[in-house]
N, C-alpha and C positions, 0 to 999 in steps of 0.2 A: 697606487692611485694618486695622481694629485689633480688639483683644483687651480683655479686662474684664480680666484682670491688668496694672497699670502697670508693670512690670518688664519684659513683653515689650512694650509699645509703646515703649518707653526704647529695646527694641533693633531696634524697627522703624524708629526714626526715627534709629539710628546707622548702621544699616544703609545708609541710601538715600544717601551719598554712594558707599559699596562697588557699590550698585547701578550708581552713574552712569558710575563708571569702567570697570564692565566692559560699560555700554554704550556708550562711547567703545574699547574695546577691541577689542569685535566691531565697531564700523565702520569702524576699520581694518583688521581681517582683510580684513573683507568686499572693501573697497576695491584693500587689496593683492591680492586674487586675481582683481580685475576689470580695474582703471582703472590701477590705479598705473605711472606711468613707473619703466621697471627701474632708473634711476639713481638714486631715490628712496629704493634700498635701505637704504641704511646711516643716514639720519634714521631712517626708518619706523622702523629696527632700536634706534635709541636712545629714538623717542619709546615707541614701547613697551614697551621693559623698565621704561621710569621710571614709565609708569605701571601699570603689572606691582608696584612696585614701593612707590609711591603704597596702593593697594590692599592691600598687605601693611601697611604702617604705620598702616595704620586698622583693618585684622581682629585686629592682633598689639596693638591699643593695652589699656596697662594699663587703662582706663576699660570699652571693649567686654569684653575679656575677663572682668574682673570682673561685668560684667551677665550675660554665659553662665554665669558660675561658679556666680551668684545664681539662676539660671533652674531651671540643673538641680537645686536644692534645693528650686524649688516643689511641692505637690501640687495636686492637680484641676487639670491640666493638661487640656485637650481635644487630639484628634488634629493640628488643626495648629501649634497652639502646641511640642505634642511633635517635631513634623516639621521646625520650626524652629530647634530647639534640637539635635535630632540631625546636621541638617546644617552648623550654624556650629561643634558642639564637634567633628564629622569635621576639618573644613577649619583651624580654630585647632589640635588635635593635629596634624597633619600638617604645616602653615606653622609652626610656632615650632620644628621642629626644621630646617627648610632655613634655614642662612644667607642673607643678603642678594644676597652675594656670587654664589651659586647661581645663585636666584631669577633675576638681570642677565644671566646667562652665558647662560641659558637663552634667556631672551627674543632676546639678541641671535644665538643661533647658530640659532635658529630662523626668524626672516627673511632670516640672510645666507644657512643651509641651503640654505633652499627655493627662494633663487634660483637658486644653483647647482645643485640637483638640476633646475631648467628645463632649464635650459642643459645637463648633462647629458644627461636623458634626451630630448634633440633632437636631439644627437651621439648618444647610444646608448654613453656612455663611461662604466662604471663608474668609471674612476679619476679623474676631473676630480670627482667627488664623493666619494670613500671619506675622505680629510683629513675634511672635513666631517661625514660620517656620525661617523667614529668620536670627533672632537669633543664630539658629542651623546652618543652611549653614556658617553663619561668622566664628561661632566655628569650623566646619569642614574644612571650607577654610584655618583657619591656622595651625589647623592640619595637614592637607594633604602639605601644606608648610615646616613645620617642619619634616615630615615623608621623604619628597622628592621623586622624581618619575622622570623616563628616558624620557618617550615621552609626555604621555599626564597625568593632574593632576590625574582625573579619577582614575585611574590603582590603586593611593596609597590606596583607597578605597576598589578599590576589590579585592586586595592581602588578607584584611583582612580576607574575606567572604570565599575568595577561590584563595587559595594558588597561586601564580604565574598566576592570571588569570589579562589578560590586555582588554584595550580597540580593538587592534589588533585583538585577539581571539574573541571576542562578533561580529564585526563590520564582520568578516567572517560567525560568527556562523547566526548571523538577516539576513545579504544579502543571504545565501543558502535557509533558511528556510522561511522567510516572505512572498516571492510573491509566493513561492509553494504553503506554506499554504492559501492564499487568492483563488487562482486555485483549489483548492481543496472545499472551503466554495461556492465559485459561481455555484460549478460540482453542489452539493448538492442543492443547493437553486437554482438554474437552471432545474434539474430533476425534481422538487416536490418531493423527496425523505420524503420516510414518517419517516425518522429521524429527519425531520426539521417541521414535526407536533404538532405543541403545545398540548400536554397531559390535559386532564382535572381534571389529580391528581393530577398537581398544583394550582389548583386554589381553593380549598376548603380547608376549616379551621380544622386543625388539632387541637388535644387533647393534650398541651403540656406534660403534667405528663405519657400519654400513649406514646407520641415519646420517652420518658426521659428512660421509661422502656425499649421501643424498641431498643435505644440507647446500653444500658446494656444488653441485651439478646443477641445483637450484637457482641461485646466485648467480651460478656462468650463464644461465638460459637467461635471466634478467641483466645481464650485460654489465656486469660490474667487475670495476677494472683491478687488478691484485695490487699495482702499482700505487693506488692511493687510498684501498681498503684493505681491512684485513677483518678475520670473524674468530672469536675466542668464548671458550666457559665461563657461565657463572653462576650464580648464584638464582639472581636476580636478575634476566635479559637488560641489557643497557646498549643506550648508543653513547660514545662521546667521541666528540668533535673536537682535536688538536687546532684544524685549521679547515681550510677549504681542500687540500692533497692526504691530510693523514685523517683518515675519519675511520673509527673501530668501532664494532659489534659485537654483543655475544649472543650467546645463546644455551640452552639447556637440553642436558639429556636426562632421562628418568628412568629410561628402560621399558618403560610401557606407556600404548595410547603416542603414538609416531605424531600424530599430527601439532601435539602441543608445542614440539622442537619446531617441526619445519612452520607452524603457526607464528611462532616468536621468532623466527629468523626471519620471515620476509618480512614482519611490523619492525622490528630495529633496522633492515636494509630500508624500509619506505624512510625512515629517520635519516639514515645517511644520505641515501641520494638527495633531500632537501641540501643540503649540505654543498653534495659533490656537485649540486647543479646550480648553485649562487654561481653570480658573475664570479670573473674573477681578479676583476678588477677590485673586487670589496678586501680581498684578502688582506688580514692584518690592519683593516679598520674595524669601526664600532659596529659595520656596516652587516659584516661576515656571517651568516647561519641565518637562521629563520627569525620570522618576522615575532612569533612568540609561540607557548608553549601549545596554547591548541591548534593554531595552525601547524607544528611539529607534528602533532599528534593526529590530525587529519592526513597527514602525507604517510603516516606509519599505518593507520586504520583503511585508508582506501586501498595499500596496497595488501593487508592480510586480508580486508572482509571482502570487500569491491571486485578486489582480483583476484586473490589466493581463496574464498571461498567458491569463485563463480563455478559455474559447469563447465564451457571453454577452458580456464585455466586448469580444473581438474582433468580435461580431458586429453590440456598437454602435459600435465608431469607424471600421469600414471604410469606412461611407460617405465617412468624413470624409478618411480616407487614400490616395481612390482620387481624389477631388477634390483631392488637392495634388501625390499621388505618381504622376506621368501612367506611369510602366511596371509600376503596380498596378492598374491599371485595369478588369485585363482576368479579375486573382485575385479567386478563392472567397473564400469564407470561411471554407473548409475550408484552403484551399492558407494565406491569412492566417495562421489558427492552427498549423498546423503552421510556419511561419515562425518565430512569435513563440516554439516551444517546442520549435525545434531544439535537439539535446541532440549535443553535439562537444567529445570531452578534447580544450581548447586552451589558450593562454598565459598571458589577461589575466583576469583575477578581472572584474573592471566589466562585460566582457562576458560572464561563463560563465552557462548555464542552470545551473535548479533540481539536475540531479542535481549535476553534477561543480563548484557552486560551494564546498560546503564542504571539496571538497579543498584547493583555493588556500587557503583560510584554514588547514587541517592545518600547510602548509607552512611558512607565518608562523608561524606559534604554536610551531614546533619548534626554529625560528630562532630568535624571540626567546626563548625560554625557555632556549636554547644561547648565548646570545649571554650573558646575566644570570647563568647559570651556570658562565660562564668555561669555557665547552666550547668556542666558536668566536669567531674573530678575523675584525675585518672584511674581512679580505684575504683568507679563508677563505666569506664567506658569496657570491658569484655562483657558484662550482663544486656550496657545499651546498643552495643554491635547486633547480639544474640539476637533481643527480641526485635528490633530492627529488620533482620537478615528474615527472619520466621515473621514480620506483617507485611513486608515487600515480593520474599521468593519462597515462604513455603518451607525453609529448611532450617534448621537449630543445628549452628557447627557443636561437635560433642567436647573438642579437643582447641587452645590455643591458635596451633597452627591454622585449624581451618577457618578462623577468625580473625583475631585482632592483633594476630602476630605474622600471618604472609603478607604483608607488605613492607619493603626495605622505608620507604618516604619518611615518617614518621620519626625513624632515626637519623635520618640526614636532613633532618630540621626545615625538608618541602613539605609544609602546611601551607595551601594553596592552590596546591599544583592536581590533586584528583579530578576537580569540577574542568579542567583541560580537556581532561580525555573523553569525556562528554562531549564537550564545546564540538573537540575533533573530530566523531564520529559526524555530529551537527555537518560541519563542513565536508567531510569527507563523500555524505550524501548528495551533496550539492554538488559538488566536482562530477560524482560519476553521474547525478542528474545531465550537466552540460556535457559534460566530454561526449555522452552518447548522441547529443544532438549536431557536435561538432564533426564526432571524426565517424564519417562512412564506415559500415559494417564494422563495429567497435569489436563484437564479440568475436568475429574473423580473424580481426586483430590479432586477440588475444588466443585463440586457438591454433595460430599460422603460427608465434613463437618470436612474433615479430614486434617487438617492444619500442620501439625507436618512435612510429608516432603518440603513442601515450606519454612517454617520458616529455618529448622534444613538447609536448601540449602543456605537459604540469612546469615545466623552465621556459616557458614563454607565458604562463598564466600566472605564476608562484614564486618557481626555485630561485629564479636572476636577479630579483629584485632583492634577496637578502634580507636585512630589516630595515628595507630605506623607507618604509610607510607603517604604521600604526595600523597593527592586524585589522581594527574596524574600516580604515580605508580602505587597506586594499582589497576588502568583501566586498566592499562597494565598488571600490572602482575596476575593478575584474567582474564580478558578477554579478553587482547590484544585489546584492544580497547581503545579511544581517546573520544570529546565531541561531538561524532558524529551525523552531524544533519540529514544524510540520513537516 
């Protein structure tokens, strides 16, 4: 990319050592949550704070900063020129007030974290991890000190995540949405509604190596290219983005209950095509990937719930699922869907359906917002998940893991980032709102196998634009719409 102003090409071309390192950055995440031997910890843990660190000393240099300083005095700016300046003066405000010092602490208690929360939530032992945890709150505590915030701590957090998003905006968005959605889960489980029938295709032991194909037969029928993705194991499903040509995925097998795999594979592939569908002219600027994290996460939620649960989409992959998953063989495609849209207050967020998924994130968001508010201590937070979990969805995890220890975030120091995935499903209803008004016989579409108008709609409405606008514009200027939770 370059520009007709030489002031921003000065900072395009200061830019691209910042680029490189945080794509040397992301391939070590990627790596640590794939490949890495666990004993590798503690380099990983230093090579990446140093260059965590690296990267600050180039964004914080007197010469770069003086080009932003110079930027934002120009006029006739065009939209990405402005898009570029808005997000290096976010990132320079926010880095010159964390110390160095910080910055290191972080990186490194965020590798040793996550190991130990392995290891933890394998025992199912909150307290082999709580040291840990609360390590990272201190750091984040003076983070969020240093960073500063108007009303409440909280907010410095989730500006990070998503732009100008505060405690204000959530505490409206959970009050609209929460006790609706419980009225809605009791309608169901009130009626005997045979969406709240437990399926008997979760319960039998699946062929990993034939779900792994099934996985990929998947993906090919979604039109993704091998050349600039590729789909791996983990732990914990993840997307990470090298660039706009290398984007990876994972995904999980358990052995039983097929659809949580192929569930989590098409929500991290919605991740990467956001990705694989920025211009690409952005590549190797500030510009590159999404606009922030809940619009991410609306592109990953429309295409597991929107599409991967619909009836059309069910009723194109059963072929495919009845050929790998021999004790489906014999299921509708009635019985499929209902499968895929069983609706059960249960433990894990990763697994819950449409209705009762924004409660688990209620839960989070109450926590962390308690937690920044010096309301609760971490020796305090598996008792307050519990009864939380048990006045929201009815159920008391018995055990660690089904609680306060299945989620990776926590140790990688994203406090901030759960109240996203809300936001995203917010948006995501909004997209498959319009897209149905947009594209003729939508569910045809999606039943014919024919992907190409949905995609070429979500990269002319979303993907191209990269982060050249501040997610709340471009809600408005795409669809005049807001983080609407009706």
């Amino acid at each position: 990319m370059r520009c007709e102003n030489p002031v921003m090409n000065q900072i395009l071309d200061a830019y691209k050592p910042m680029w490189s390192l945080n794509h040397a950055i992301s391939l070590m995440g990627w790596d640590f949550e794939t490949y890495m031997p666990r004993k590798g910890t503690e380099e990983r843990g230093v090579a990446d704070s140093q260059l965590h660190m690296l990267y600050k000393d180039l964004l914080l240099s007197k010469d770069f900063v003086g080009l932003v300083e110079s930027a934002k005095k120009l006029g006739n700016l065009g939209d990405l020129e402005k898009g570029i300046i808005r997000i290096l003066d976010r990132e320079i405000t926010t880095q010159i007030k964390i110390p160095k010092e910080l910055t290191e602490a972080e990186s490194l208690e965020r590798i040793r974290g996550n190991m130990v929360w392995r290891g933890a939530r394998e025992k199912s032992d909150y307290m082999i991890y709580s040291p840990h945890l609360k390590k990272m709150i201190e750091i984040k505590k003076q983070i969020v000190e240093k960073i500063g915030y108007e009303k409440h701590p909280y907010d410095a957090l989730l500006d990070k995540f998503e732009e100008e998003l505060t405690v204000d905006d959530l505490d409206k968005t959970f009050g609209a949405l929460t006790s609706r959605i419980q009225k809605i889960l009791k309608k169901l489980e009130d009626s005997g509604s045979q969406f709240c029938k437990e399926s008997k295709l979760g319960k039998s032991k699946y062929d990993i190596q034939k779900v792994e194909v099934l996985n990929h037969e998947i993906l090919t029928l979604l039109q993704y290219e091998k050349e600039r993705f590729r789909m791996d194991v983990s732990t914990h499903p993840f997307t990470e983005a090298l660039g706009l040509n290398d984007v990876r995925i994972t995904t999980r097998y358990e052995g039983t209950d097929f659809k949580k795999s192929i569930s989590s594979t098409i929500h991290e592939a919605g991740h990467a095509l956001y990705n694989l569908q920025c211009d690409q002219s952005l590549s190797g600027t500030p510009l590159e990937g999404g606009s922030s994290l809940a619009l991410h996460e609306s592109q990953s939620r429309f295409w597991e719930n929107n599409m991967g649960r619909s009836l059309p989409f069910v009723q194109l992959v059963a072929p495919l699922i009845k050929k790998q998953v021999n004790f489906a063989n014999q299921a509708t495609d009635d019985e499929l869907y209902l499968y895929f849209n069983n609706v059960k207050a249960d433990y894990v967020r990763v697994d819950a359906d449409e209705v009762t998924y924004n409660l688990h994130i209620a839960i989070r968001y109450e926590i962390e917002k308690k937690i920044f508010g010096d309301e609760l201590s971490v020796s305090e937070i598996p008792e307050f998940w519990n009864d939380k979990m048990e006045q929201l969805l009815g159920v008391r995890p018995t055990k660690d893991s089904q609680g306060v220890l299945q989620d990776t975030h926590w140790s990688s120091g994203l406090f901030g980032y759960f109240p996203t995935y809300t936001l995203g499903n917010l948006v995501s209803a909004i997209i498959a709102s319009k897209m149905r008004k947009d594209l003729e016989e939508y569910d045809e579409v999606i039943k014919s196998g024919n992907f190409k108008p949905i995609r070429e709609w979500l990269r002319l409405k979303i993907h191209r634009y990269g982060s050249v606008y501040a997610p709340k514009m471009l809600l408005k200027n795409t669809f005049n719409e807001n983080y609407n939770p009706d």
